[in-house]
KOLKOL-448603 format. One record per residue (C-alpha): x, y, z; chain; residue in three letters. Coordinates in pm, whole numbers, padded with zeros to 5 digits. Example, Ala and Ser with C-alpha at 12.3 -4.5 7.8 and 13.67 -1.06 7.14 Angstrom:
REM residues 2
<rec><east>01230</east><north>-00450</north><up>00780</up><kette>A</kette><rest>ala</rest></rec>
<rec><east>01367</east><north>-00106</north><up>00714</up><kette>A</kette><rest>ser</rest></rec>
***
This chain:
REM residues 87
<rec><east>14016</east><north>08814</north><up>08570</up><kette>A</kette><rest>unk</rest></rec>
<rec><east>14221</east><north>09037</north><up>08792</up><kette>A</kette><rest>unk</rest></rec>
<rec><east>13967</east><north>09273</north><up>08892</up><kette>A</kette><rest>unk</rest></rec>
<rec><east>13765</east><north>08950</north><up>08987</up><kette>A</kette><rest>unk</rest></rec>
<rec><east>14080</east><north>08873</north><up>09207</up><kette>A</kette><rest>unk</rest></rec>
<rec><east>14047</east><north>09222</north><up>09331</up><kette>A</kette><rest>unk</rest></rec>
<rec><east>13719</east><north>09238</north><up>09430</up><kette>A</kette><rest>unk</rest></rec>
<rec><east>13740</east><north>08867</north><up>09598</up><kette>A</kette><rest>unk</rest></rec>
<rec><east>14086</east><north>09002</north><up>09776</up><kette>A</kette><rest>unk</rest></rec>
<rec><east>13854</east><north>09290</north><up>09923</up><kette>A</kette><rest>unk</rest></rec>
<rec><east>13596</east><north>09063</north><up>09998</up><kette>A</kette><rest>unk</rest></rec>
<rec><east>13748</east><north>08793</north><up>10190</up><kette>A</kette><rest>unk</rest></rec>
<rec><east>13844</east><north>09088</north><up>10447</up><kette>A</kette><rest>unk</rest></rec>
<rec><east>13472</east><north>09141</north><up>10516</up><kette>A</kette><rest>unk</rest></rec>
<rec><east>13380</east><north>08941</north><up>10830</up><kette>A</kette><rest>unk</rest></rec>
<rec><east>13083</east><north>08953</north><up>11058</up><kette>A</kette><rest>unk</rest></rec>
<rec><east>13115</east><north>09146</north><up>11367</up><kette>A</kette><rest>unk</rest></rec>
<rec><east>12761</east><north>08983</north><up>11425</up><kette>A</kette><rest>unk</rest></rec>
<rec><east>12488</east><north>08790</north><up>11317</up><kette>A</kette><rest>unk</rest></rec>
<rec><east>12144</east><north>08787</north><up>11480</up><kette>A</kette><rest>unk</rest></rec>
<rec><east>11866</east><north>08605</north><up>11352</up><kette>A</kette><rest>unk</rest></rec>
<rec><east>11470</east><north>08632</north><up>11438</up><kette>A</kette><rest>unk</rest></rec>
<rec><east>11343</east><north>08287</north><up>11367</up><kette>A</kette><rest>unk</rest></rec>
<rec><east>11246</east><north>08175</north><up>11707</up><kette>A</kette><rest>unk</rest></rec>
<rec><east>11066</east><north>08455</north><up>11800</up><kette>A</kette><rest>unk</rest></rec>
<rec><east>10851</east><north>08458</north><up>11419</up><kette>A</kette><rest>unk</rest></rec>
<rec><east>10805</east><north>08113</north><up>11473</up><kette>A</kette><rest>unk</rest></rec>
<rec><east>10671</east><north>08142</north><up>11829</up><kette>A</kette><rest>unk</rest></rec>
<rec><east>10462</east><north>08420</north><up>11714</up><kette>A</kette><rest>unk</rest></rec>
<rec><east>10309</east><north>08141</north><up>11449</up><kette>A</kette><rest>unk</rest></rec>
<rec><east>10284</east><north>07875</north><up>11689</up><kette>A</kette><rest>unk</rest></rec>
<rec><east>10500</east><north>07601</north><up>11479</up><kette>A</kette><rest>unk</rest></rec>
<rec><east>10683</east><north>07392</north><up>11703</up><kette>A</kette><rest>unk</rest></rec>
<rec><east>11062</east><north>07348</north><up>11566</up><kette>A</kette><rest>unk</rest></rec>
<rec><east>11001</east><north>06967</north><up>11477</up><kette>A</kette><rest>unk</rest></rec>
<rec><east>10753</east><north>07133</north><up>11237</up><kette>A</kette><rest>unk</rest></rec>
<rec><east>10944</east><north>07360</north><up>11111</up><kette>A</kette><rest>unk</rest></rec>
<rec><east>11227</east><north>07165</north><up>11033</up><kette>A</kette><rest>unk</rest></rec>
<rec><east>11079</east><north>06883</north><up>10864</up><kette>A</kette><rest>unk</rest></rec>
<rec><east>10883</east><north>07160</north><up>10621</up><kette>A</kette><rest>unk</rest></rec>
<rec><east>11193</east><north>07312</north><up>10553</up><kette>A</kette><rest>unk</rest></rec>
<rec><east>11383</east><north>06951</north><up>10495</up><kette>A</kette><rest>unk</rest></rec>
<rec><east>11630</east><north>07028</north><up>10777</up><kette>A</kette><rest>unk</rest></rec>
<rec><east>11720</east><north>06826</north><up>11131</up><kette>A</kette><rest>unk</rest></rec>
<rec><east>11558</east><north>06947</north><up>11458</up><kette>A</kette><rest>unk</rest></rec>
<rec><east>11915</east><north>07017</north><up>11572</up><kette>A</kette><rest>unk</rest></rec>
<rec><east>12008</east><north>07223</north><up>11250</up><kette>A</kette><rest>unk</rest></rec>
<rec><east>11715</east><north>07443</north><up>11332</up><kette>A</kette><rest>unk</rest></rec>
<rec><east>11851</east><north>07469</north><up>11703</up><kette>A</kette><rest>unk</rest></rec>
<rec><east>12201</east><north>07567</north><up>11564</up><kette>A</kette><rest>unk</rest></rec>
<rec><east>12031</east><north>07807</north><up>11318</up><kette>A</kette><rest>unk</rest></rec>
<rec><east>11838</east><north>07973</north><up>11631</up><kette>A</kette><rest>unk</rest></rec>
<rec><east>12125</east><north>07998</north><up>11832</up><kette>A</kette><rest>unk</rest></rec>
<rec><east>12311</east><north>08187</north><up>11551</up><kette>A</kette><rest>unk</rest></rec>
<rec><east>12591</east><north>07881</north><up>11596</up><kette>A</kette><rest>unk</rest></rec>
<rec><east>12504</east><north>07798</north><up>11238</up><kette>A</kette><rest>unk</rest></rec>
<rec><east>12463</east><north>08038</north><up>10958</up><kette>A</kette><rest>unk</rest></rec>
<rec><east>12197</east><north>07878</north><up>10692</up><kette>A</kette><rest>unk</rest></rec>
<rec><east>12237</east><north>07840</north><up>10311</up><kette>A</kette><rest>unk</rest></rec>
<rec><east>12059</east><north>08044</north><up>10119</up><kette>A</kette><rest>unk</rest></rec>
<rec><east>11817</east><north>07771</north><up>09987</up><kette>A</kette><rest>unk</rest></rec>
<rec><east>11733</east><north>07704</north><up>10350</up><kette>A</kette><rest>unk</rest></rec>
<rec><east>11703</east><north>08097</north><up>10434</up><kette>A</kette><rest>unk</rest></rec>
<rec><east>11434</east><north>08133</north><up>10151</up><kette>A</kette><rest>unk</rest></rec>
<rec><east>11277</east><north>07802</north><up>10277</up><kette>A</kette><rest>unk</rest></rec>
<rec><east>11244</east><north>07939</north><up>10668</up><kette>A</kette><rest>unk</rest></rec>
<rec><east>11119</east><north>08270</north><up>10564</up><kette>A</kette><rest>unk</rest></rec>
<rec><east>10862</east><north>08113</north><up>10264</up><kette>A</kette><rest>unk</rest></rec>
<rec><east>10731</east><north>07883</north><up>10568</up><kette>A</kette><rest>unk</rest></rec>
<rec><east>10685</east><north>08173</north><up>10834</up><kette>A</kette><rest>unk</rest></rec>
<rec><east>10544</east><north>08421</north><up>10593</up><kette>A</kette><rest>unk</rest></rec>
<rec><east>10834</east><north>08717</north><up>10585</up><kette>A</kette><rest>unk</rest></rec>
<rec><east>11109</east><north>08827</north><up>10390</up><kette>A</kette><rest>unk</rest></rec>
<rec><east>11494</east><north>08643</north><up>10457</up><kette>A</kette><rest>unk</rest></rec>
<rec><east>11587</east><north>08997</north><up>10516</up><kette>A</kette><rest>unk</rest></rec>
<rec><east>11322</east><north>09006</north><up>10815</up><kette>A</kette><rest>unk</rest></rec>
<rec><east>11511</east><north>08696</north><up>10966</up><kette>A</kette><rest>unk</rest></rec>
<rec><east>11858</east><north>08757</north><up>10930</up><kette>A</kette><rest>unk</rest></rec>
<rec><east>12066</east><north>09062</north><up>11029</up><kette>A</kette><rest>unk</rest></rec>
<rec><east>12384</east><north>09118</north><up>11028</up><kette>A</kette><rest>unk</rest></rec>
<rec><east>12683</east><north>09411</north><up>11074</up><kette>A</kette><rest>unk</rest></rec>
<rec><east>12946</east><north>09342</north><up>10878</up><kette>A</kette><rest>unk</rest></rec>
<rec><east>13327</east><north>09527</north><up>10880</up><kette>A</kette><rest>unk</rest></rec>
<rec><east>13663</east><north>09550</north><up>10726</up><kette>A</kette><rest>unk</rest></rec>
<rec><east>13969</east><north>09313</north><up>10928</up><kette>A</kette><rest>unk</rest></rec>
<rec><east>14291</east><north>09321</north><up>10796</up><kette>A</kette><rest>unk</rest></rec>
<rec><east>14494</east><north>09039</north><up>10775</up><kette>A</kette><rest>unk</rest></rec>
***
């Protein structure tokens, strides 16, 4: 139990310097409009707006549901850098 404290101590300092995400421009290439997409995916219109925008940062169920739907990997869709902050 305390090395899980450990590791979760070390973890909760991680924070994204930045999070970019390619599902507009795969789901251009496809030709799905974002009504579409949404309702396949069992999200609102405006969730997949926020998601675009990077405002929102999707759970992983949803992840695996965009990227099933437009044909690539979750890993294709969603990049991020990630670094250390101290408190």
């Amino acid at each position: 139990m305390v090395r899980y404290n450990q590791i979760m101590s070390e973890f909760q300092k991680l924070k994204p310097v930045y999070f970019r995400n390619t599902l507009k421009e795969h789901r251009d290439e496809l030709g799905i409009s974002p009504s579409t997409l949404a309702w396949q995916c069992s999200i609102s219109r405006q969730g997949l707006f926020k998601i675009e925008n990077g405002t929102v940062i999707p759970s992983v169920l949803t992840a695996i549901k965009l990227a099933h739907y437009l044909r690539v990997e979750v890993e294709d869709l969603f990049q991020s850098d990630w670094q250390y902050f101290d408190d």
